[in-house]
N, C-alpha and C positions, 0 to 999 in steps of 0.2 A: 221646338216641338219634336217627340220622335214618333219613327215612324209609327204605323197604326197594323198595316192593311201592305201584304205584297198578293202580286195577281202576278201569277204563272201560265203562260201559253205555251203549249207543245203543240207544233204542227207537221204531220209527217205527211208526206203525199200519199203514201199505202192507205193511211187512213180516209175514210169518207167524212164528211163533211167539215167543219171547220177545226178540228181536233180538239187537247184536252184542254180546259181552263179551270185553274186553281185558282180558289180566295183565300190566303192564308191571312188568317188573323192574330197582329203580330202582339196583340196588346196582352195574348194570353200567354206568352212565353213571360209576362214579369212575376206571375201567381208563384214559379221554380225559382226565379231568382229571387223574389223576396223572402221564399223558404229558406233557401241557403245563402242570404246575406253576410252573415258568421262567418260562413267558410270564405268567401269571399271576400271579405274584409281582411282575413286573416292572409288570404294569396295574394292580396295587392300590397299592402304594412309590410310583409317580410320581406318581399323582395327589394319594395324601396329601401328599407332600411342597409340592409346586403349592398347593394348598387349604390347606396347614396343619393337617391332620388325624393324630391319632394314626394309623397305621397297625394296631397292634396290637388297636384302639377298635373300630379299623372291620371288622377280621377277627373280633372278638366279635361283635362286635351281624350280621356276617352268618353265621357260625355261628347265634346263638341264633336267628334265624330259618330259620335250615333245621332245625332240630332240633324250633324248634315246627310245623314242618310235617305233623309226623304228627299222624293224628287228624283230617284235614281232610277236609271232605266240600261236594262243590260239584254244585249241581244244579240244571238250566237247563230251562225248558219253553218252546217257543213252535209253534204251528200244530199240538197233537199230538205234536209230536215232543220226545223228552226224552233228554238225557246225563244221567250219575249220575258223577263224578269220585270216589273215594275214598281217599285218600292212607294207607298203612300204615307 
C-alpha cells in the first residue's frame, strides 16, 4: 500500500504552546503524476535503455520502495528545536 497521509511537527521552545502541526495529504500528489505519466514513462524507458537496465526491474524496485514508505518516522533535533516527520 503507499503511503496516504505524512504529519509534520515543528516544535520550537520560542514558540507558545505545542507548535506547528501539518497533515499533508499524500494521495493528492498522484492527480500531477498521473498528468505527466508520458513524460515519465519516456524518463524511465530512455535511461534504461542507455544503461542497459530492465525497465520493468526498475519500476519494481521503485514501487517497492514507495510502498515501503509507510510506516516511516523521522525525527530531527538541534538548538531545541525539533520536527517529527511521520509517514502513513
Amino acid at each position: 500500500m503507499i503511503p496516504s497521509i505524512a504529519m509534520v511537527r515543528i516544535e520550537n521552545p520560542d514558540w507558545r504552546g505545542r507548535g506547528l502541526r501539518l497533515w499533508i495529504p499524500l494521495f493528492l500528489l498522484w492527480i500531477p503524476v498521473v498528468l505527466l505519466s508520458p513524460l515519465l514513462v519516456v524518463l524511465v524507458v530512455v535511461p534504461c535503455m542507455v544503461f542497459g537496465i530492465n525497465a520493468w526491474t526498475a519500476l519494481r524496485t521503485f514501487w517497492g520502495i514507495l510502498s515501503g514508505m509507510a510506516g516511516t518516522q523521522v525525527r530531527v533535533c538541534a538548538d531545541g528545536k525539533r520536527v517529527h516527520v511521520r509517514i502513513l
